[in-house]
C-alpha positions in Angstrom: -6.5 45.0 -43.3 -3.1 44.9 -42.0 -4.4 45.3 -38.8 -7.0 42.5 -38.9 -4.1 40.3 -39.6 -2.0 41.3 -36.7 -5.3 41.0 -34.4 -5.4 37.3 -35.4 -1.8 36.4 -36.1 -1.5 37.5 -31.9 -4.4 35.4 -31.2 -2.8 33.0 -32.9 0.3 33.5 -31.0 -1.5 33.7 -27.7 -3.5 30.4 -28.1 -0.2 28.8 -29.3 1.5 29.8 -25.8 -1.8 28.2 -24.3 -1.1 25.1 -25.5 2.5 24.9 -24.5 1.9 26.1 -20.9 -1.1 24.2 -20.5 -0.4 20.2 -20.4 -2.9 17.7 -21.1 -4.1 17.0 -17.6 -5.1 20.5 -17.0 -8.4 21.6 -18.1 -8.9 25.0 -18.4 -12.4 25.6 -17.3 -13.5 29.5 -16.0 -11.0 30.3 -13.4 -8.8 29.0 -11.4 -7.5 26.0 -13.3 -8.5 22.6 -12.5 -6.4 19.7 -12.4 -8.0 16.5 -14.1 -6.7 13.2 -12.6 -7.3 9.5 -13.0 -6.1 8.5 -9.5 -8.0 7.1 -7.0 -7.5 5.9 -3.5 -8.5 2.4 -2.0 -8.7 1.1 1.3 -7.7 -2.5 1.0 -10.5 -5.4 2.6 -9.3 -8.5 2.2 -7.0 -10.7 -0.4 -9.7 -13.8 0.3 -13.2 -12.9 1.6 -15.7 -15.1 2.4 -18.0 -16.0 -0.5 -19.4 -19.7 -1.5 -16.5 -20.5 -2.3 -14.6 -18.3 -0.8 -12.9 -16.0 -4.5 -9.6 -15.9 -3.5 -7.3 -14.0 -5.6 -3.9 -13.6 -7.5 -0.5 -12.0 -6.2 -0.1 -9.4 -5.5 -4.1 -8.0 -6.1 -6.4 -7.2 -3.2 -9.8 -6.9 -2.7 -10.2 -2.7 -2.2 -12.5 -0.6 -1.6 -13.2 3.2 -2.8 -12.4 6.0 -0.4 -12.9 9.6 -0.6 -11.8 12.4 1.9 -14.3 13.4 4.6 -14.3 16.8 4.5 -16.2 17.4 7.9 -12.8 15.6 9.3 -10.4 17.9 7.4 -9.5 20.3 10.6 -9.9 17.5 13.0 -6.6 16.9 15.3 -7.8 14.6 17.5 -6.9 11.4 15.5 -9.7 10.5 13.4 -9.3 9.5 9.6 -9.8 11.7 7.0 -10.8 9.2 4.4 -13.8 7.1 4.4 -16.0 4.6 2.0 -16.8 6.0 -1.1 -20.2 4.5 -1.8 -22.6 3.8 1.5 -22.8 0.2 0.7 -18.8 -0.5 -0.6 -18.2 -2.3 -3.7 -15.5 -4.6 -3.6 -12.7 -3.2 -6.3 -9.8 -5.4 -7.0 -6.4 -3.7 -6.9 -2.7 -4.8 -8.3 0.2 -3.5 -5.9 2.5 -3.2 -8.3 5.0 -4.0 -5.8 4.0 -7.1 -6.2 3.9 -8.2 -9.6 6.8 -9.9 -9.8 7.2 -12.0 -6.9 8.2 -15.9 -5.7 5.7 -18.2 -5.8 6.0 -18.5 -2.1 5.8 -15.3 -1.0 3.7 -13.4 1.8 1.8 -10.5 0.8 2.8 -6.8 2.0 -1.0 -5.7 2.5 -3.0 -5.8 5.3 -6.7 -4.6 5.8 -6.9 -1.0 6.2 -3.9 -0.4 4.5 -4.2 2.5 1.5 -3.2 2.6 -2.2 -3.5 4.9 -4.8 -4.0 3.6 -8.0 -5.3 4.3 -11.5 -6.5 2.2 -14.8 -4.3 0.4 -16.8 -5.5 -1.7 -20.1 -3.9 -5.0 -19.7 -3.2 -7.2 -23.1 -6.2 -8.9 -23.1 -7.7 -5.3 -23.3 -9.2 -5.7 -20.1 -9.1 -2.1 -18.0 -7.2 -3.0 -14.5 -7.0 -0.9 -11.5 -3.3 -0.9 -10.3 -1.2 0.8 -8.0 1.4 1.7 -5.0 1.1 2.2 -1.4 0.4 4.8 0.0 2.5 4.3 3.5 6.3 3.7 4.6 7.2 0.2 3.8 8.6 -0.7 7.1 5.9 -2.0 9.7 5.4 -2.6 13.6 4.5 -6.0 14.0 4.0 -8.2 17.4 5.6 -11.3 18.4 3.4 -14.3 18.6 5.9 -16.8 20.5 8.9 -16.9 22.5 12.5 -17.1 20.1 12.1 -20.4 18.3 15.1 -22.9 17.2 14.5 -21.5 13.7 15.8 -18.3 11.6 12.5 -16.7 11.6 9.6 -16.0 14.4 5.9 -15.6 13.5 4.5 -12.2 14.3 0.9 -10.3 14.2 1.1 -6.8 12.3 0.1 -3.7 13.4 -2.2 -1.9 11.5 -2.1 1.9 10.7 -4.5 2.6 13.9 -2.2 0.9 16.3 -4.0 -2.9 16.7 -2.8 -6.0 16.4 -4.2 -8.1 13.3 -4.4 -11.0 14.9 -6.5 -12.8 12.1 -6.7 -13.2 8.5 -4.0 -10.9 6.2 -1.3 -9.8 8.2 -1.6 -12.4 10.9 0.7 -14.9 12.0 3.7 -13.5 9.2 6.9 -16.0 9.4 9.4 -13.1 9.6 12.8 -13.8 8.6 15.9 -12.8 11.0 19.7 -12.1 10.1 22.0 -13.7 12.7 25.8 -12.6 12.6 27.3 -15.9 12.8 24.5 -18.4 12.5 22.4 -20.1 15.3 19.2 -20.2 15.3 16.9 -17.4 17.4 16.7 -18.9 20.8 20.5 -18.9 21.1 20.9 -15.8 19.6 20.7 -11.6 21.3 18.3 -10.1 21.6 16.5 -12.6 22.9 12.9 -12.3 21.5 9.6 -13.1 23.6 6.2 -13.3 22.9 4.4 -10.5 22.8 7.7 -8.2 21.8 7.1 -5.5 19.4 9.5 -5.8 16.0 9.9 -3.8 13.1 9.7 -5.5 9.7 9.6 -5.0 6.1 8.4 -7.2 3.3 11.1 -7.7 0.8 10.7 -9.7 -2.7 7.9 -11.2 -1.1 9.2 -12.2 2.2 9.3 -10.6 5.5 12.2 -9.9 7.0 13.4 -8.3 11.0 15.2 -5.1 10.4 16.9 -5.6 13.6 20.4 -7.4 13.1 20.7 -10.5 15.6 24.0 -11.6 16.8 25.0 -15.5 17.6 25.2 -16.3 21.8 25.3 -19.8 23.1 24.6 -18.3 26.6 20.9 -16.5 25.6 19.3 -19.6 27.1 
């Protein structure tokens, strides 16, 4: 009798110490362990796509859609991306970066197409289930010069997508990007002297875009 009581008082025990070792978003299904997740990752499309009319949508939330990893790419070197579209047809998935939920009402948006975030569901107040997220890259970006230096603080400029080309139409296109000159001026009297077609880096801050590169004020850059 005693012994039957040991028996179960260690299984007791034992399933106890399960429990503590074993949080909730493990599932302990035949061996090894899984890990259970919610997350997903989204390519994003578009923040306006055609349509009759055209659905265009709130800050901040992006048309996405679905990827998964391509496994047959998993050793490649050469290059190639490892995630594709989820479904063969995509469905269009719309995505909160929440990196932008709180923003000016003049603001630019940080996305561009192509760009990846990884997001999971959130209930909103309304009880509506919402897909929201971060990105998944570095937020500083290479973007192109559209225009020689201008007699303004800020220069418009294409960004470059993760693959290396140019958007030159739709999101991330045509970006007014802000400068910092040391002692005022505008940008054509002001070093470096920027021309079209130069290559900046940028970064999208509070919902503007702004040169990381530090200007400084010379009446003789003309």
């Amino acid at each position: 009798m005693l012994g039957e009581v040991n028996s179960k008082s260690r299984r007791f025990e034992t399933a106890a110490l399960r429990e503590q070792i074993a949080p909730p978003d493990i599932i302990q299904s035949g061996n090894p362990m899984k890990l259970k997740s919610s997350s997903k990752i989204f390519k994003v499309v578009d923040a306006n796509p055609a349509g009759d009319p055209p659905v265009a949508l709130g800050d901040g939330v992006y048309h996405c859609y679905e990827q998964q990893i391509d496994g047959s790419e998993w050793l490649d070197v050469g290059g190639t991306p490892k995630n594709i579209n989820k479904e063969t047809t995509p469905v269009s998935v719309e995505v909160l970066n929440l990196h932008e939920a709180d923003v000016a009402a003049d603001y630019a948006r940080a996305l561009a197409p192509g760009d990846l975030l990884i997001a999971s569901k959130w209930t909103d107040d309304t009880g509506v289930s919402r897909w929201c997220g971060v990105p998944a890259f570095a937020p500083v970006r290479n973007a192109k010069v559209t225009e020689a230096a201008p007699a303004a603080t800020f220069i418009h400029a294409n960004l470059y997508n993760y693959e290396g080309a140019e958007i030159t139409t739709g999101l991330g296109s045509q970006l007014h990007i802000y400068c910092n000159i040391c002692g005022g001026n505008n940008l054509n009297n002001a070093s470096p002297l920027l021309a079209n077609g130069d290559s900046i880096m940028v970064i999208n801050i509070n919902g503007k875009w702004h040169c990381t590169t530090l200007f400084d004020s010379a009446q003789d850059c003309n």
